[in-house]
C-alpha positions as CSV (number, residue, x, y, z in Angstrom):
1,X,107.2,89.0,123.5
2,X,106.6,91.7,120.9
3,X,107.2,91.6,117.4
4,X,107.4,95.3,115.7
5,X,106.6,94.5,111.6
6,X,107.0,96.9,108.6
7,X,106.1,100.8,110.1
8,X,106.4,100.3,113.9
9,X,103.5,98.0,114.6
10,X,103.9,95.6,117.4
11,X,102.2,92.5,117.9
12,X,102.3,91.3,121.3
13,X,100.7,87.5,121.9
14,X,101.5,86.0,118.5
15,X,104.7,84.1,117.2
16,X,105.7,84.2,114.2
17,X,103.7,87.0,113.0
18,X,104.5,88.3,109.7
19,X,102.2,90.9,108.0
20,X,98.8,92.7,109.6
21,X,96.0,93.8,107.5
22,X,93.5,96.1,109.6
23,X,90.1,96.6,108.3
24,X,87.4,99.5,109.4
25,X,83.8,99.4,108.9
26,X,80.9,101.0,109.6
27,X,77.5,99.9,109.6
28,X,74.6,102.2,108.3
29,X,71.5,102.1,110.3
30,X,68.2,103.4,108.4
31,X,66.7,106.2,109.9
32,X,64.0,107.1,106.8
33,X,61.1,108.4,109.0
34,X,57.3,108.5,107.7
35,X,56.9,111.2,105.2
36,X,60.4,111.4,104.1
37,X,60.5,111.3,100.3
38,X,63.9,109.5,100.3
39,X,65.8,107.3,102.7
40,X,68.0,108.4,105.2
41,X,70.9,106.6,106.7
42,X,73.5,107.4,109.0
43,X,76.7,105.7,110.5
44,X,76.2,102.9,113.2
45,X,78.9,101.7,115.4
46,X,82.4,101.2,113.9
47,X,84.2,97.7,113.4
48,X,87.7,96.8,113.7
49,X,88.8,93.6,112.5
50,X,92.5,92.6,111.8
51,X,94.3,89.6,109.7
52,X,97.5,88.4,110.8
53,X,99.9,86.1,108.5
54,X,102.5,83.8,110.7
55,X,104.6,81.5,109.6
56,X,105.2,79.5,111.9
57,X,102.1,78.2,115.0
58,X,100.8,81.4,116.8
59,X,100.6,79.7,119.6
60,X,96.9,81.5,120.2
61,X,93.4,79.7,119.8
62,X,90.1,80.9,119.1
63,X,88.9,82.8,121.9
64,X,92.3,84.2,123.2
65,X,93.7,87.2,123.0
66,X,96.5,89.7,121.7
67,X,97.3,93.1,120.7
68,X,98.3,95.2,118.4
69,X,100.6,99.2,119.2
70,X,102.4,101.5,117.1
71,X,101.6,105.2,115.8
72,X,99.3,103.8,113.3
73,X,96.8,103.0,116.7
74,X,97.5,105.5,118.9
75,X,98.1,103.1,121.6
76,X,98.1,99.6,122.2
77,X,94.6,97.4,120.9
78,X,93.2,94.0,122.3
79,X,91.9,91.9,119.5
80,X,90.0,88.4,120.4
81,X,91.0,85.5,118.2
82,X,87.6,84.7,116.2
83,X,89.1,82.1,113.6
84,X,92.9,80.4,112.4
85,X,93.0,79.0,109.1
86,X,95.8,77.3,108.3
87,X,97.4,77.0,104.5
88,X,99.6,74.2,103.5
89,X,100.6,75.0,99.8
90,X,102.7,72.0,98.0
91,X,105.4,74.0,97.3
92,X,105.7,76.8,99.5
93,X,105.5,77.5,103.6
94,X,103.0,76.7,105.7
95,X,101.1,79.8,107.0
96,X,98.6,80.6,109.6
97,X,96.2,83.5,109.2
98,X,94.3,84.8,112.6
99,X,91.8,87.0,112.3
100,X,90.4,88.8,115.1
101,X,87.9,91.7,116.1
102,X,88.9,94.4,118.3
103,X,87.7,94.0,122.1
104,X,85.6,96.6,123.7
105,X,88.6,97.6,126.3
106,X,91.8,99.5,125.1
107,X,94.8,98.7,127.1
């Protein structure tokens, strides 16, 4: 079942899913060679990593799998489930936040 939050992003594998935070990085990999008189750097491999709030169990554990579509992706994304942490606040809902890392295949 897919879930389509906020501007047309669907989550497909989660329940309960409530907000996405996607984050990109790049690594930089030093390339100074001997006789440069200042370091050089370029960009290494990019990194995708996404948060996902639920409110209720998302039914996923560490190790699965789910994905992530809409215009914001260009298609549909696999992420694998790296962590769940759950937060039980006295007063407020019980949340789950999933982060995953984006898997080598697109689907």
């Amino acid at each position: 079942m897919a879930v389509t939050l906020g501007k047309d992003v669907s989550v497909t594998g989660l329940t309960g899913a409530r907000s996405v935070t996607v984050n990109n990085s790049a690594a930089e990999v030093d390339v100074t060679k001997f006789g440069d008189t200042a370091r050089k750097f370029k960009k290494a491999l990019i990194e995708q990593t996404v948060e996902v709030e639920c409110v209720e169990d998302p039914g996923v554990a560490v190790g699965a799998s789910f994905t992530l579509g809409g215009p914001a992706f260009g298609n549909t994304i696999e992420f694998i489930v790296t962590s769940i942490a759950q937060a039980e606040p006295i007063d407020g809902i019980v949340t789950f936040t999933v982060s995953a890392t984006r898997a080598a295949t697109q689907t």
